[in-house]
C-alpha positions as CSV (number, residue, x, y, z in Angstrom):
1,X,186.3,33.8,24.5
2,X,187.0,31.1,27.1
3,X,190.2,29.5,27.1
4,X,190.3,25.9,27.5
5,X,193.1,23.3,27.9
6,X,193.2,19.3,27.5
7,X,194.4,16.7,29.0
8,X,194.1,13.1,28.7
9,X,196.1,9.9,27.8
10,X,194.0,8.6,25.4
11,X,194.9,10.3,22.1
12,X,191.7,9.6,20.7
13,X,189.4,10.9,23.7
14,X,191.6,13.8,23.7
15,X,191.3,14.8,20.2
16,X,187.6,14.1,19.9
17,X,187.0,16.5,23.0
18,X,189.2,18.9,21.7
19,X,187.6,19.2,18.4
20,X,184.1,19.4,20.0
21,X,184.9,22.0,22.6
22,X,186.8,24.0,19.8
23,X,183.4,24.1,17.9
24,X,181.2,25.6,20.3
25,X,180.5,29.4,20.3
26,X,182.6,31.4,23.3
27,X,185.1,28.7,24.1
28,X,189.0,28.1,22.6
29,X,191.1,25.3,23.2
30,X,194.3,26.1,23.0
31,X,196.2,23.2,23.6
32,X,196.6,19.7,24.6
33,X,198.6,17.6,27.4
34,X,198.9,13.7,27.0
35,X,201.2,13.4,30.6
36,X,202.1,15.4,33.6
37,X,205.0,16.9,32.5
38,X,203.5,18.7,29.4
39,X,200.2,19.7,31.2
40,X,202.2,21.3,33.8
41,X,204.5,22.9,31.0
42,X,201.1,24.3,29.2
43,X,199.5,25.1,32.4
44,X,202.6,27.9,32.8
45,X,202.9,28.8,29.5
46,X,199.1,29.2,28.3
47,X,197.5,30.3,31.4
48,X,194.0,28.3,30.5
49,X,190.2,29.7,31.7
50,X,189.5,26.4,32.2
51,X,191.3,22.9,32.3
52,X,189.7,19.2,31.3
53,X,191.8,16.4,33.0
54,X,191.6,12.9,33.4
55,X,193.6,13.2,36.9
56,X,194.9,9.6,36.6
57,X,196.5,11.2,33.4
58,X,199.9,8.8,32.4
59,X,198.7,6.9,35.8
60,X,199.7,9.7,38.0
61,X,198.4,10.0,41.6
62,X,195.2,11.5,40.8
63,X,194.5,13.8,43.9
64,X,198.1,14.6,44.1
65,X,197.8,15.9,40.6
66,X,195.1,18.0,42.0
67,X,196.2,19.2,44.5
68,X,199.3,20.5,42.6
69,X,197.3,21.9,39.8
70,X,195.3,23.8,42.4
71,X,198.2,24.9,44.2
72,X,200.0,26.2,41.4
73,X,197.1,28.0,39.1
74,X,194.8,29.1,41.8
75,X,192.9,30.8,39.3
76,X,192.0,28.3,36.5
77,X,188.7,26.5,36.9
78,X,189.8,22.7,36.8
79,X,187.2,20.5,35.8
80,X,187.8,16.6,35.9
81,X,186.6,13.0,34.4
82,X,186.0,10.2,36.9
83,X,184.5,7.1,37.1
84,X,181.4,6.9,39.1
85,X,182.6,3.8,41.0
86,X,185.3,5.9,42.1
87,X,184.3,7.7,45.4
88,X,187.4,7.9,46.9
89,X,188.8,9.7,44.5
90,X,185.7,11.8,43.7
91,X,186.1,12.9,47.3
92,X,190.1,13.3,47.1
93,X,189.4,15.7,44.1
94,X,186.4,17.7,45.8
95,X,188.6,18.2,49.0
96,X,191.6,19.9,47.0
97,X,189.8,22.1,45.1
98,X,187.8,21.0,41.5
99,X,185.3,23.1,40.7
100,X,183.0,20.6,38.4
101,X,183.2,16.5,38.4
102,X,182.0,14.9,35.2
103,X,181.9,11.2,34.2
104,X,184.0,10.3,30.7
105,X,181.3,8.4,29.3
106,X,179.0,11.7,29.5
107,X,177.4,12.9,26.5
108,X,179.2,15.8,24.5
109,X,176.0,18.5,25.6
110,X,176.6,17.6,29.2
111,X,179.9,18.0,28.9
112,X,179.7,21.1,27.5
113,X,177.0,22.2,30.1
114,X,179.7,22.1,32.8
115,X,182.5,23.6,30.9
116,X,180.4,26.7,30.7
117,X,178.8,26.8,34.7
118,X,182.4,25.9,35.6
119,X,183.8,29.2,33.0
120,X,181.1,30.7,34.5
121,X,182.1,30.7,38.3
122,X,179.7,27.8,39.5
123,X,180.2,24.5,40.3
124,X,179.3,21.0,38.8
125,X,178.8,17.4,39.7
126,X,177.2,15.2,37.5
127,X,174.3,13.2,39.1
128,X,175.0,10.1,38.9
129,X,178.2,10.6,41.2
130,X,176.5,11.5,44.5
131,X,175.3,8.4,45.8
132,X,177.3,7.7,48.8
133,X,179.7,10.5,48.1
134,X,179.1,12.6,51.1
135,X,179.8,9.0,53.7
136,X,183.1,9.1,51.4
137,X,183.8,12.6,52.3
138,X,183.7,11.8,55.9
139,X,185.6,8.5,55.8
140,X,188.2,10.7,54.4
141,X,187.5,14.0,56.8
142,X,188.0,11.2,59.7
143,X,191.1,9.1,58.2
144,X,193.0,12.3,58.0
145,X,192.0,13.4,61.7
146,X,193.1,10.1,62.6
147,X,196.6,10.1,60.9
148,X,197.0,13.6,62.3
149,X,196.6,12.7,65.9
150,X,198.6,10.1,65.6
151,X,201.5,11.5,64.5
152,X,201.2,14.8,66.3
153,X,201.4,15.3,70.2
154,X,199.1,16.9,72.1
155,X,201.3,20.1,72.4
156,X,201.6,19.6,68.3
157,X,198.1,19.3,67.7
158,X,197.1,22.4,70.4
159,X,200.3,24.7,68.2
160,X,198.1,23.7,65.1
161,X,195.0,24.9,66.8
162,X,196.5,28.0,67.7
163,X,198.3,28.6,64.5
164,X,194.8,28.0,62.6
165,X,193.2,30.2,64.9
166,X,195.3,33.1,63.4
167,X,197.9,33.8,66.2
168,X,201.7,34.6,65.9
169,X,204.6,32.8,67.3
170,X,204.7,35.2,70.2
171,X,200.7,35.5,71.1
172,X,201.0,31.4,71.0
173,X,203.9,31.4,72.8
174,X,201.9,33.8,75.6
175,X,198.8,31.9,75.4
176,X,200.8,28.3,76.5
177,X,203.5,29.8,78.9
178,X,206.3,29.1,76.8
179,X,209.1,30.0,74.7
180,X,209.0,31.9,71.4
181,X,212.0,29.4,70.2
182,X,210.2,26.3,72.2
183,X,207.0,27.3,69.7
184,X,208.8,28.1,66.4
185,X,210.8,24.4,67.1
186,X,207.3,22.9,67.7
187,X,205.9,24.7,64.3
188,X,208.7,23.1,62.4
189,X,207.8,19.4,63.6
190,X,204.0,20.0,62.5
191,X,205.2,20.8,59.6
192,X,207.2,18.5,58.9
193,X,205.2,15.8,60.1
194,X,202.1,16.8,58.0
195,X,203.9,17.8,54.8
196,X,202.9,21.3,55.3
197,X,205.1,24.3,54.2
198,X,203.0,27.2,55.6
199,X,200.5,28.8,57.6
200,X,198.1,29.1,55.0
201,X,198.6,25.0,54.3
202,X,198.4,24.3,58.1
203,X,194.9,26.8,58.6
204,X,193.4,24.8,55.7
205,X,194.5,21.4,56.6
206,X,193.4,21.9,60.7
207,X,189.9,22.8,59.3
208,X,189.6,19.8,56.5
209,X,190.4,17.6,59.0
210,X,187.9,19.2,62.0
211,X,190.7,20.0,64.3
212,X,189.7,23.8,64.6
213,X,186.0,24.6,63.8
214,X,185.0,27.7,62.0
């Protein structure tokens, strides 16, 4: 039995999914979020397979919300509504982690279709989204190079290269002829420039953005 959570601001949306999903052979819903606070609530206590957002849910950020949800449960398969008309955030939410995209106005079969490739470990985007999704994704891939250079300096951005590359403090520190504590103070400002909190954060964000190539 798949386990599948909720969430959506529109009460009538919401319950009308839920009763549809609940109806189907081999899937459960066992609860439902109308804001960020109770999703995030359920998310902990419930521990869904799979979760149906809106991710402007109660007019929160939408890719934030994302990103958070991602962060937080990396294990639930998170599966969200968008408009089609909406690339930029189509390609915010594809960046940080969704594992289907579905329009709202979709019928309830396809809907159900990508609930169960989603539960199922594969991925879904309904058709009608791709047009001009991929120039999106690199409008975005670009922006965030570009915000990135500007606010690191070239010592900044060649630690972040190095620290995506794998290396310690020390082996960096080697590799540019310089301090351990001149490279650990240098870490700190890329991080807190870029809103990053780890190693892990900083290796994915130098390779979303095409500062270090795999």
């Amino acid at each position: 039995m798949t386990s599948v959570l909720i969430a959506d601001d529109y009460p009538f949306f919401r319950r009308g999914l839920s009763t549809f999903v609940d109806e189907q052979p081999g899937l459960k819903v066992i609860g439902e979020a109308a804001d960020r606070e109770a999703l995030l609530r359920l998310c902990e206590e419930l521990r869904p397979q799979v979760l149906l957002i809106d991710p402007n849910l109660d007019g929160c950020d939408s890719v934030a919300l994302v990103r958070d949800l991602r962060e937080r449960f990396p294990r639930m398969r998170l599966i969200t509504f968008i408009t089609p008309d909406d690339q930029e955030t189509l390609a915010g939410c594809i960046e940080n982690g969704v594992d289907g995209c579905i329009m709202k106005n979709a019928a309830p079969p396809l809907i159900l279709s990508a609930v169960r490739e989603v539960a199922a470990g594969g991925n879904w985007l309904q058709r009608e989204m791709t047009p001009n999704l991929f120039d999106e994704l690199r409008r975005a891939r670009q922006g965030e190079r570009e915000r990135a250079q500007a606010l690191l300096s070239d010592r900044e951005t060649q630690i972040l290269r190095l620290l995506a590359e794998g290396l310690r403090n020390a082996e960096i520190a080697e590799r540019l002829f310089i301090s351990e504590r001149t490279v650990k103070v240098h870490v700190a400002n890329v991080f807190g420039k870029l809103g990053l909190h780890d190693r892990v954060q900083a290796t994915r964000y130098a390779i979303r953005t095409g500062l270090v190539r795999l």
